[in-house]
N, C-alpha and C positions, 0 to 999 in steps of 0.2 A: 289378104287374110280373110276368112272366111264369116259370117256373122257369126257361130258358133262360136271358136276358139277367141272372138271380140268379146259378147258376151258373158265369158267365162273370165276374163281379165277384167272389166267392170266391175264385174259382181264381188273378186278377192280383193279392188283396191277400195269398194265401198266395205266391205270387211275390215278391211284396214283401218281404214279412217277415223273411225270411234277410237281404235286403239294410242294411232297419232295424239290425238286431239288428247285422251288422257297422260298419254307422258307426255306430252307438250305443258299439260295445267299439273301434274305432278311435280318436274321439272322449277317451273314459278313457284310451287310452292315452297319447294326445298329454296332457292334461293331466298323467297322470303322471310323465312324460317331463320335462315344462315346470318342475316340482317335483323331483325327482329329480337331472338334472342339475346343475342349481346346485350342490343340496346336496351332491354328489358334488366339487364342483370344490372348495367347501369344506372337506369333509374332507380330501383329497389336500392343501389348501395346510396345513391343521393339520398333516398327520401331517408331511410338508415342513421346515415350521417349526419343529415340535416335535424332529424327527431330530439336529440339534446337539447338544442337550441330552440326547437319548436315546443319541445311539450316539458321541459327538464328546469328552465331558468326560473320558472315564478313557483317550482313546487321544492328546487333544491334541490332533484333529482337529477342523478347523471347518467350516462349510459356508454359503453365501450365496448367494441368486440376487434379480434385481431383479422378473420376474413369471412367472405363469402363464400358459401360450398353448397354444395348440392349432396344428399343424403344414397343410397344406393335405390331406394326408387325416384332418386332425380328432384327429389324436394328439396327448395333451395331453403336455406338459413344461413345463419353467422357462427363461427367459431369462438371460443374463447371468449366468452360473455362476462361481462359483467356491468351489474345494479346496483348502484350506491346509492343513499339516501341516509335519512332521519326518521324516528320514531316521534309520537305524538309529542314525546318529552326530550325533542330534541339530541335523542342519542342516537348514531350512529349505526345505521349495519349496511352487511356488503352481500350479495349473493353472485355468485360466479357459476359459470356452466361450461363445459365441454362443449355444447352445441345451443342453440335458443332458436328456436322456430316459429314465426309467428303464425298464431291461431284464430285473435280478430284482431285485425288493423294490428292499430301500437300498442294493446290494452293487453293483451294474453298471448303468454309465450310458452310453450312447452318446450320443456329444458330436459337435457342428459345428461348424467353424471356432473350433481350440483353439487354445490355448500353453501352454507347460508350462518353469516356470523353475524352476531347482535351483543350488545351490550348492556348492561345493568346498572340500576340508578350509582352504584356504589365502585362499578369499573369491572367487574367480575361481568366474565365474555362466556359464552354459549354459542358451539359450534357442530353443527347441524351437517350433514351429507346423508347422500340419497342416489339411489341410481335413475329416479326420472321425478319431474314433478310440471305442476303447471303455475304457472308466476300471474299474477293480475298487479298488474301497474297502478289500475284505478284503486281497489283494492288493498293493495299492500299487501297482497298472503301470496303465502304458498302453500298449496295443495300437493301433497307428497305418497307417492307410493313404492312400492318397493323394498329393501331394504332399508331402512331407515337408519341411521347411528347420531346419537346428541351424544356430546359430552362437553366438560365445562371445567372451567380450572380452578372449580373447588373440588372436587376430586369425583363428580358423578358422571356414571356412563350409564344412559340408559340405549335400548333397541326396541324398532317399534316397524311395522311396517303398515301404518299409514299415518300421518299427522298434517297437522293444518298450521301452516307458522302465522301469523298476524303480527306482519315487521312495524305496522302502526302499534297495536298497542302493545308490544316485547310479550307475546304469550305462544305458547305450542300445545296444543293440546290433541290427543291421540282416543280414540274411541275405540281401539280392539290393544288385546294385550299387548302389554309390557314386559321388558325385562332387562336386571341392569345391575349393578353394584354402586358403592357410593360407601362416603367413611364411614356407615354403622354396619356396612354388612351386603345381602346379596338382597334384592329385591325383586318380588313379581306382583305384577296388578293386573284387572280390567280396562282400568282406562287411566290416561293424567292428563294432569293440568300443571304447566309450569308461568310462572309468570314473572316477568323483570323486574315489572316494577312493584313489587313487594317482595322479591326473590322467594316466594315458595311455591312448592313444586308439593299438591295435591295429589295421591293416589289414592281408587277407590273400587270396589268390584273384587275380591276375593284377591286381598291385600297380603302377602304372605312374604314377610322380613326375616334371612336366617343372620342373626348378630354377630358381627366379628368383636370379639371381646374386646382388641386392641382400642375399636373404634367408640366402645360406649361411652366414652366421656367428650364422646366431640362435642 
């Protein structure tokens, strides 16, 4: 063979070669990847699982969800959530989510399609849904946006679309209008304030009540 046509064959396999060498380290990568993630999804469901027993026995707080999943940009969370605990006075509530994603560490979870039930000094429950919110474990609130819907089984529906729950101290309080019915009639406000543990529910800000006659002797 000629030194030319040698030449010309050197020169395509040093062409080559870089290329090699990246699917070669592409190749490892993907295998590592292929390893790696699992293992990763198994750690997270440990530390997960393990989290009740870690951060839940000395504050009385529990924690359950039914699986692990990944979101359609691949973010992984838990299914089926749910947060039980107590209020400062020892009563009861539950918060459950379609999805719970964590935000920092175990402290902040950003939830989809929640509900958030609480209880009253006197047993009268207030049940709270929303289509997204963001939970603080440390805290005890939630942070709510969206559609908002309270109601409560003394006969009040209010709707709100932003509110703040504070599951320590049984209060919700909303800063942009209101609107809702309840046994005296139809209700519209600026902002409220509901509280458990005194059971009343403060409206104020361009407070406008139309009377249902049936209801004024409630």
């Amino acid at each position: 063979m000629s030194p030319l046509p040698r030449l010309l064959l050197d020169a395509q396999a040093a062409r080559r070669a870089p290329d090699v060498r990246r699917s070669r380290r592409y190749s490892r990568f993907v295998g590592l990847m292929k390893f790696l993630l699992p293992l990763t999804a198994v750690v997270l469901i440990s530390l997960i699982a393990a989290w009740p027993q870690i951060y839940g026995s000395e504050e009385g707080f529990r924690f359950s969800f039914a699986d692990l999943a990944r979101d359609k940009d691949g973010q992984l969370g838990v299914t089926k959530a749910r947060f039980a605990g107590t209020d400062s006075a020892n009563r009861p509530f539950v918060v459950t989510a379609e999805r719970a994603v964590q935000k920092q560490g175990f402290d902040v979870f950003d939830l989809t399609t929640l509900q958030a039930d609480i209880t009253t000094a006197d047993g009268t429950w207030l049940s709270i849904t929303a289509g997204k919110g963001e939970y603080s474990r440390t805290d005890r609130t939630l942070a709510l946006t969206g559609v908002i819907d309270i109601f409560s089984n003394v006969g009040f529906e209010l709707h709100a679309t932003n509110a703040v729950v504070n599951l320590l101290e049984g209060t919700v309080i909303s800063r942009e209008p209101i609107e809702g019915h309840g046994p005296l009639g139809v209700l519209n406000a600026g902002t409220m304030t509901f509280s458990s543990t005194d059971k009343r529910l403060v409206l104020s800000g361009g407070v406008r009540v139309v009377m249902n006659p049936a209801g004024e002797g409630a």
